[in-house]
C-alpha positions as CSV (number, residue, x, y, z in Angstrom):
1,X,82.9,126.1,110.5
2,X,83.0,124.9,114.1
3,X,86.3,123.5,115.1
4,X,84.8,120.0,116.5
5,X,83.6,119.9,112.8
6,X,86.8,120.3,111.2
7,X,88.9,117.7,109.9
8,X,91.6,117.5,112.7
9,X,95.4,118.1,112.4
10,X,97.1,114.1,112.9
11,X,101.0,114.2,114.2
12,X,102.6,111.0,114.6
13,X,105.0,110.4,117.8
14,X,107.3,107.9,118.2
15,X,109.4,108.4,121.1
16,X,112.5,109.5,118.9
17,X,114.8,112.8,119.4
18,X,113.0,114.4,116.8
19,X,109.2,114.0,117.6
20,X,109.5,116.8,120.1
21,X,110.0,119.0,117.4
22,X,107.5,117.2,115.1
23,X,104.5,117.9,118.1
24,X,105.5,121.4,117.8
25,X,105.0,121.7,114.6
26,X,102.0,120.0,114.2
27,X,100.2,121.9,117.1
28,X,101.3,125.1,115.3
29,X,99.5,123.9,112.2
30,X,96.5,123.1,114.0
31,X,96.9,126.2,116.0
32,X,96.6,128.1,112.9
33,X,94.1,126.3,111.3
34,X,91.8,126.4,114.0
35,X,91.3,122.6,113.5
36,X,92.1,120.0,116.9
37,X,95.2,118.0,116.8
38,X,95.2,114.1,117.3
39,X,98.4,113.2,118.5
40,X,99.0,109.0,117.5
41,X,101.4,106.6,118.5
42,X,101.4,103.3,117.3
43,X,102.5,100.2,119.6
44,X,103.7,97.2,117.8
45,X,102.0,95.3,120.6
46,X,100.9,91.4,118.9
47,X,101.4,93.2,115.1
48,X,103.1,90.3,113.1
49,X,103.5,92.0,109.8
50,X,106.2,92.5,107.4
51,X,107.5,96.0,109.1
52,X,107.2,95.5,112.7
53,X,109.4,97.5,114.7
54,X,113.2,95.9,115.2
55,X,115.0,95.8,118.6
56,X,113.0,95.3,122.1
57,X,109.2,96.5,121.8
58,X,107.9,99.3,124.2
59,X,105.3,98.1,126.3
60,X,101.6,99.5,126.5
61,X,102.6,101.5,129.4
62,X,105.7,103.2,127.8
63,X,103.4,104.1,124.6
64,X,100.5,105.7,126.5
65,X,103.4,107.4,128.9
66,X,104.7,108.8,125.9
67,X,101.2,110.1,124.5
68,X,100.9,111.9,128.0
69,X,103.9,114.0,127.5
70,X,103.0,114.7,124.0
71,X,99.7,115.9,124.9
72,X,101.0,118.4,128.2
73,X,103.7,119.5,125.5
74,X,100.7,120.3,122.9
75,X,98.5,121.7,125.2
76,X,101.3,124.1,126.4
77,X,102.1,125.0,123.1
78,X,98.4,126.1,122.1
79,X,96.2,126.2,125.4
80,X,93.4,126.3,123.4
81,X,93.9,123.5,121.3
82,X,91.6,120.4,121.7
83,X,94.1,117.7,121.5
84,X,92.9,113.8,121.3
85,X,96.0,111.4,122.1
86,X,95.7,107.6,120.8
87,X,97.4,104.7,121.4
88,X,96.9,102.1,118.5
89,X,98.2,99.0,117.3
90,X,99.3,97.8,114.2
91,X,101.7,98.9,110.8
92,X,102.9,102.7,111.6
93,X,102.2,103.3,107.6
94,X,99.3,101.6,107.5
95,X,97.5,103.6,109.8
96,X,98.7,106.7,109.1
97,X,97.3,106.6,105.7
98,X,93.7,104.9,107.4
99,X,94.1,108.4,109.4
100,X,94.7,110.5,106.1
101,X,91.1,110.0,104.9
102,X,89.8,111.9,107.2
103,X,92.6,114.7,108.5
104,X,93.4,117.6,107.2
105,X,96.9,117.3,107.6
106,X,99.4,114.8,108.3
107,X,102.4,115.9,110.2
108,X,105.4,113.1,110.5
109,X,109.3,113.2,111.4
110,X,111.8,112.7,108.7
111,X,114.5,109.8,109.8
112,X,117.5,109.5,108.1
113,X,118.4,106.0,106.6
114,X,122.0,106.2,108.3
115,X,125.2,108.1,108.5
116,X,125.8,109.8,105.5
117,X,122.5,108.2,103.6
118,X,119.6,111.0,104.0
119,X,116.3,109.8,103.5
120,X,112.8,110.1,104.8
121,X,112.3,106.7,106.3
122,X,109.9,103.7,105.3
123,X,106.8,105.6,107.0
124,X,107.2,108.5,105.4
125,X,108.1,107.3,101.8
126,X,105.3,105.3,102.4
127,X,102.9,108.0,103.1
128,X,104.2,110.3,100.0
129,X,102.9,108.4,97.9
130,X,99.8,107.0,99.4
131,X,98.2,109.3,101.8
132,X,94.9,111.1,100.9
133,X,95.4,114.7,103.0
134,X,98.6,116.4,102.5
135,X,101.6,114.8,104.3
136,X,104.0,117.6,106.0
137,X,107.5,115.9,106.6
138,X,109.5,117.9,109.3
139,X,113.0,117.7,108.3
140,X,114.8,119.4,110.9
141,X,114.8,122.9,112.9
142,X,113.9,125.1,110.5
143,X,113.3,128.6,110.9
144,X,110.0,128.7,109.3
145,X,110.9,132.1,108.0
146,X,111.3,133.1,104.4
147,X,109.6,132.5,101.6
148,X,107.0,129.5,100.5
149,X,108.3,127.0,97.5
150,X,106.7,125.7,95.1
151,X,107.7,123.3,92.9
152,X,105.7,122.9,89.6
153,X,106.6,120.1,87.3
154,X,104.9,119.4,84.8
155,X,103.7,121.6,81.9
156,X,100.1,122.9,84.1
157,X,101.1,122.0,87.6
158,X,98.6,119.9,89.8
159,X,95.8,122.5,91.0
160,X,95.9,121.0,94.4
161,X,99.5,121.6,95.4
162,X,99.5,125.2,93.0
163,X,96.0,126.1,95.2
164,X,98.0,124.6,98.2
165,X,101.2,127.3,97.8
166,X,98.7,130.0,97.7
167,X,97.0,129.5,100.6
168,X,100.1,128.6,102.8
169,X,101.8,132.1,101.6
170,X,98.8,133.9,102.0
171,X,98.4,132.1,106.1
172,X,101.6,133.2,106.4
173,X,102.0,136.2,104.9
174,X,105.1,135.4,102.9
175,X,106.0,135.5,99.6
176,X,105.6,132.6,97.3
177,X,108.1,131.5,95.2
178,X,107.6,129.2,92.2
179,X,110.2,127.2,90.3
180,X,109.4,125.2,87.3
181,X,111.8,122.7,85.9
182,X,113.0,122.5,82.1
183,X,115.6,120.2,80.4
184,X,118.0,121.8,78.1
185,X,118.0,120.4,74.9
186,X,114.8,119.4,74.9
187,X,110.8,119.8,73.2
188,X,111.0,123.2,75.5
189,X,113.0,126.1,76.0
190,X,113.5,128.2,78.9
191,X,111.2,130.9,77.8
192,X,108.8,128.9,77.0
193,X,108.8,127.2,80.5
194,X,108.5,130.6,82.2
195,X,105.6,131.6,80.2
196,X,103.6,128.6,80.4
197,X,104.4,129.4,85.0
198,X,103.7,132.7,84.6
199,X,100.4,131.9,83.0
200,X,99.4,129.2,85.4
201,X,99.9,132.0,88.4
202,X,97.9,134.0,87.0
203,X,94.8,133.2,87.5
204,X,95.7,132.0,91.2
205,X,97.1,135.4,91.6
206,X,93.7,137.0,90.8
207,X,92.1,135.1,93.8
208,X,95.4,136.0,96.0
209,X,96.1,139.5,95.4
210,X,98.3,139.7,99.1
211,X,100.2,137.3,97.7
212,X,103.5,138.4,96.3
213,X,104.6,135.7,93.6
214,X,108.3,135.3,91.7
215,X,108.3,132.9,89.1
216,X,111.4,131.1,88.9
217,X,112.3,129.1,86.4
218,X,115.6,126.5,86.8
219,X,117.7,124.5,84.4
220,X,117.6,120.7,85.3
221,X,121.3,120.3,86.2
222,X,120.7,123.3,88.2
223,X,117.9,121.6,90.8
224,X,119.8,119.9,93.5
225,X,121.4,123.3,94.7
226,X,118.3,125.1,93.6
227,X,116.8,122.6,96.2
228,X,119.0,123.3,98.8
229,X,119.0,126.6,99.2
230,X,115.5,126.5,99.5
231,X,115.3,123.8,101.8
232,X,117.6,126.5,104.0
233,X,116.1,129.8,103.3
234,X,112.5,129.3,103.1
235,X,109.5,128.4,105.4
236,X,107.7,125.4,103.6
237,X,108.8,123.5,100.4
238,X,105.9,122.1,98.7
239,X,104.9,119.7,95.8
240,X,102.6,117.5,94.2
241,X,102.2,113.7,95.8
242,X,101.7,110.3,94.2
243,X,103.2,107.3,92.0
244,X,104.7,110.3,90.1
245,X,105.8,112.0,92.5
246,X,110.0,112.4,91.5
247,X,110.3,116.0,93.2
248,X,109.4,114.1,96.5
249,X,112.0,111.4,95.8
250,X,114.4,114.4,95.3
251,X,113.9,116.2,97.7
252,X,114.8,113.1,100.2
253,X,118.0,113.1,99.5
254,X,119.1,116.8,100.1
255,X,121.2,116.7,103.1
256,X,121.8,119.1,105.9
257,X,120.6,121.0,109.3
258,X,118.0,123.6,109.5
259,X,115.8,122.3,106.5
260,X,112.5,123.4,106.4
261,X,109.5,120.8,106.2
262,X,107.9,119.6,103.0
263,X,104.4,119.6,102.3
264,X,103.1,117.1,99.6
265,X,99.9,117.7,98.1
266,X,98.0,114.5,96.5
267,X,96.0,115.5,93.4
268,X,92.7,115.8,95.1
269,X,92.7,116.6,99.0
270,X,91.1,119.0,101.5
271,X,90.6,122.9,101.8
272,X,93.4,123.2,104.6
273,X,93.0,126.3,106.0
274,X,91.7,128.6,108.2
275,X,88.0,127.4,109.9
276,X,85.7,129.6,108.9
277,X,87.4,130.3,105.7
């Protein structure tokens, strides 16, 4: 596959502390991929709809200025990236998720809610549950070290997001790590939750044989520090997407520096990885 054929890497910037760090990661991504990176910022500009921006409005000028330094900042990153800046107008969600049906990857910062209430913001909780590539949400400096997380939660696990795990462990060559969820007390026990993971590696394991896999398997009382740790130790915390999608909800909420991002997968979505693969 030719890279002007692939389905590019989109990052979102919006002028924020944090998009620096965003860019970064979403020219590594692309980087690695071997896919171009189209860098978007969207100007309110004449946009009347129910989420325009609050507080003064950046002009035109400001917006494309601020596309500029995203795309000498990309470019230095990668040299041989192609990178595509944009300047469009409208609904930040909206067009992010237009973008999605055709991208590879989404890559967006998280924003907290406010002091003491962690969150995602609008755009992003938005996106989790309606964009059609998977969404990465950078959630702080995280050392992208470690191992890759998986979350499975229901009794087969979405094949996108399992497929997903393998392929971003195997890209990076790290370790995958997958923890399944079980509720004391209930219709399942804990050894039947590992067996029914263990079995759904399996045959993912077969096609992945660098892939080193631990099947872990966590009490439900036992998630939110389960969850944390991860978010601190690992590289990339992923999970399925959509209307169902409570890990993502949960995950929102964990607090604290250093997090690595989280990649959700929506039931169907692209090959990511490697052009050529």
């Amino acid at each position: 596959m030719r890279t002007s054929e692939a389905q590019p890497v989109v990052a979102a910037v919006d002028g924020s502390r944090t998009h620096p760090v965003t860019l970064d990661l979403a020219a590594d991504e692309a980087a690695r991929r071997g896919v171009p990176l189209n860098v978007l910022h969207v100007w309110p500009g004449q946009y009347t709809g129910r989420y325009r921006c609050r507080g003064p409005v950046p002009g035109e000028t400001d917006g494309r200025r601020l596309l500029d330094a995203a795309t000498r900042r990309a470019r230095q990153r990668a040299p041989w990236l192609p990178v595509h800046a944009e300047l469009v107008t409208g609904s930040p969600a909206g067009i992010l998720a237009e973008h999605s049906e055709t991208a590879s990857l989404v890559v967006i910062g998280r924003r907290d809610e406010g002091p003491g209430r962690p969150g995602w913001g609008s755009t992003a909780a938005y996106l989790a549950r309606h964009s059609r590539s998977p969404l990465l949400v950078q959630r702080g400096k995280g050392l992208r070290t470690g191992p890759v997380v998986l979350a499975v939660t229901g009794p087969d696990g979405p094949a996108s997001a399992v497929r997903r795990a393998f392929e971003e462990a195997d890209l990076a060559g790290a370790r995958l790590v997958a923890v399944k969820v079980w509720a004391p007390g209930g219709d399942q026990d804990g050894r039947q939750a590992r067996r029914q993971l263990t079995e759904l590696l399996a045959g993912w394991a077969v096609q992945y044989p660098r892939v080193r896999v631990e099947p872990l398997v966590v009490a439900e009382p036992e998630l939110p520090y389960t969850l944390g740790r991860a978010s601190r130790r690992g590289r990339l915390l992923i999970a399925a997407a959509g209307q169902r999608g409570w890990f993502a909800e949960l995950v929102r909420g964990v607090p604290g520096p250093g997090q690595s991002p989280v990649l959700l997968v929506p039931p169907v979505s692209f090959s990511p990885a490697v052009a050529g693969r």
